[in-house]
N, C-alpha and C positions, 0 to 999 in steps of 0.2 A: 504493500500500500504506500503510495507517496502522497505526503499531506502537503506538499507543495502546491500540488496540481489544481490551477482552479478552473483551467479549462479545455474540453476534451470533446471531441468530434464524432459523433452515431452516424452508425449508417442504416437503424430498423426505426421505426416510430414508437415512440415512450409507451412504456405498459408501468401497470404497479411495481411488479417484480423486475423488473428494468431499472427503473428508478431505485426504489429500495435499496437494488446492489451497488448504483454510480455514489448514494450517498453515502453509505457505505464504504466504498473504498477509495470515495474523493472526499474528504470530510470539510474543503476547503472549497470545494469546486463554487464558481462563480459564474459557469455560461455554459450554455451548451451548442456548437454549433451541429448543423445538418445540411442537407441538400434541399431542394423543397420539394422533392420528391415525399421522403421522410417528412419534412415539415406540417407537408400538407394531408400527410396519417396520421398525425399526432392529435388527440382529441386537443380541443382550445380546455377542455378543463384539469389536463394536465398543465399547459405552458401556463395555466391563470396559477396554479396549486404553488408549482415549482418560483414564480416570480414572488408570491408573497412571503416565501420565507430568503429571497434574494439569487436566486437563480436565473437566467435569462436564457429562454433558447430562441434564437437564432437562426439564420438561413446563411452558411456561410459562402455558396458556390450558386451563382446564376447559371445553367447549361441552358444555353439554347432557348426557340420559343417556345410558346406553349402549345401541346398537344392538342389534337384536333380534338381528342377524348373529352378536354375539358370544353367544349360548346354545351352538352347537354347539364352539364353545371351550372354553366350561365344564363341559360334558357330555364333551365328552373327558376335560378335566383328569379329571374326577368318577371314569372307568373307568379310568383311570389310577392315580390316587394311593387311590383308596376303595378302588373293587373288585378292583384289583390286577390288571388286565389286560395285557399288553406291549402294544408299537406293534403288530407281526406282527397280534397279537389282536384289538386294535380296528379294524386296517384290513380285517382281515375282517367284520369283528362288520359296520363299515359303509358297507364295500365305494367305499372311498378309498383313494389309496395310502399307503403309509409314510412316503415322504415332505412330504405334506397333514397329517398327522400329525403327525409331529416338527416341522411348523411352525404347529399350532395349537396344541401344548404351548409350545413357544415365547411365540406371543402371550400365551397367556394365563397367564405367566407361572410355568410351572409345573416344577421342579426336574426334569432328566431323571435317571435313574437308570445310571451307566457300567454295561457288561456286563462283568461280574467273568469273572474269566481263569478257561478250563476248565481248566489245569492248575496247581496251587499253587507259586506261582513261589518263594516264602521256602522250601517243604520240598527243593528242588532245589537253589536257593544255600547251605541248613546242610548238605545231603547233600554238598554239593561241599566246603563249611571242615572237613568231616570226613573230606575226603583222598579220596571216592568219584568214579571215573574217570568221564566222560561216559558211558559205553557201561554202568557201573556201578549210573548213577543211573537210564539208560532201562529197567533191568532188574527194580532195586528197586521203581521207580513204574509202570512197565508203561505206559512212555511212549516214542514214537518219539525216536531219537537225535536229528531234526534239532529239535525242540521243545526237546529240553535243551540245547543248541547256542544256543538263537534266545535260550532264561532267559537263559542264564548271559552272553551278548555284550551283551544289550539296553542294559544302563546303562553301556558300554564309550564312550569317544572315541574312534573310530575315525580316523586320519590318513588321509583318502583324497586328498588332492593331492600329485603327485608331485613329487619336487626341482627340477625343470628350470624350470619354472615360475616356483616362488621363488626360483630363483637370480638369473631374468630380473627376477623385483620388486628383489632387494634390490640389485640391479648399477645397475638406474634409478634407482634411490633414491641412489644414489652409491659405493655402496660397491665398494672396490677385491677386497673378499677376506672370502670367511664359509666358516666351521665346518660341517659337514656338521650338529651340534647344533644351533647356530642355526637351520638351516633347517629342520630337524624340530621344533625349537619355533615358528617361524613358521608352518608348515603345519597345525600340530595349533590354533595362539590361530584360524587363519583357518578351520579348517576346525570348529571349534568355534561361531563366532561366525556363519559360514557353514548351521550347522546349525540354530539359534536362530533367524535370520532367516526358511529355508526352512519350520519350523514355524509361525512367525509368520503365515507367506505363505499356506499352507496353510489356517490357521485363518479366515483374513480368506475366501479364494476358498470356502470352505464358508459363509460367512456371507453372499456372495452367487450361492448357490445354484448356485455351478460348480465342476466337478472340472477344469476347465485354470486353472495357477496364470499371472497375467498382469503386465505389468509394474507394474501401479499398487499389485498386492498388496505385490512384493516395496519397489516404493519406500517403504509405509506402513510395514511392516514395520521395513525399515532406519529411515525413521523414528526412529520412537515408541523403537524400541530401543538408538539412537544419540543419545537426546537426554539 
């Protein structure tokens, strides 16, 4: 390992376990370059993960123009962002999946649009600071209780790890004797910090095109978010 090194040249597109290992055995590294071959397989939520803890990848070799291949990239983007089409839309329109889709908006670097919440989340949380009961607000807004249930918890901490556990951490740790508080506040920092990671993990295993989150997500994760 040379802790020298803070910048060093790929030739595959970043995965978890990719990264994991460069951090790993570059502990200094500060750039990454690539071709834009690579660059342009690399999910943008790797290069967003990797710059926030000071990483930079880069394109360091121009070759040549660009492939004819890339036209129906831009023809996307084009029924995309001009003609105002959804993904659904286009992947009719020509007859590819959704997912082919969302990942030639991707390449072709084009800003996806979040699907705005079918239910107005802000008029549900001022209906609630104005004292109206769950059952209240599904009624006002002609909205199923469990929806105003799911608003009103969404941005909640939820402590889901139970005492017995933590007792068993903080008793390894050394300690002879804890507060029923301490360990409610330990459960809620762990399960907190636990939730952040799981997002993280998530994000990464969507960026390499899989719905099973796997250990190398979560290690990258812990990572980038523990440095």
């Amino acid at each position: 390992m040379d802790k020298k090194v803070t910048s060093i040249h790929i030739t595959k597109a970043l995965s978890s376990s990719i990264i994991v290992d460069l951090i790993d055995e570059y502990p200094d590294l500060e750039e990454i370059t690539c071709a834009p071959s690579v660059y342009n397989r690399t999910s943008q939520t790797y290069i967003d993960a990797l710059k926030e803890v000071g990483i930079n990848v880069k394109i360091k070799y121009e070759w040549g123009a660009k492939s004819k291949s890339n036209d129906i990239e831009f023809y996307i983007a084009k029924l995309y962002k001009e003609e105002g089409l959804n993904v659904k839309q286009i992947s009719l329109k020509l007859d590819i999946s959704s997912n082919r889709v969302y990942y030639l908006l991707r390449k072709s670097k084009t800003k996806i649009k979040r699907r705005k919440h079918k239910h107005d989340y802000s008029e549900v949380k001022q209906l609630k600071k104005d004292g109206y009961s769950a059952k209240e607000i599904s009624e006002e807004l002609d909205m199923p209780i469990r929806t105003v249930y799911y608003i009103l918890n969404k941005d909640k901490i939820k402590n889901e790890l139970p005492i017995a556990p933590i007792t068993r951490i903080l008793k390894n740790a050394g300690a002879q004797r804890s507060s029923k508080d301490a360990k409610i506040e330990l459960a809620t920092i762990l399960t907190k910090e636990g939730n952040e990671i799981a997002k993280k993990a998530i994000d990464f295993a969507h960026a390499d095109g899989k719905k099973t989150i796997k250990v190398e997500h979560i290690k990258l994760a812990k990572k980038l978010l523990c440095q």
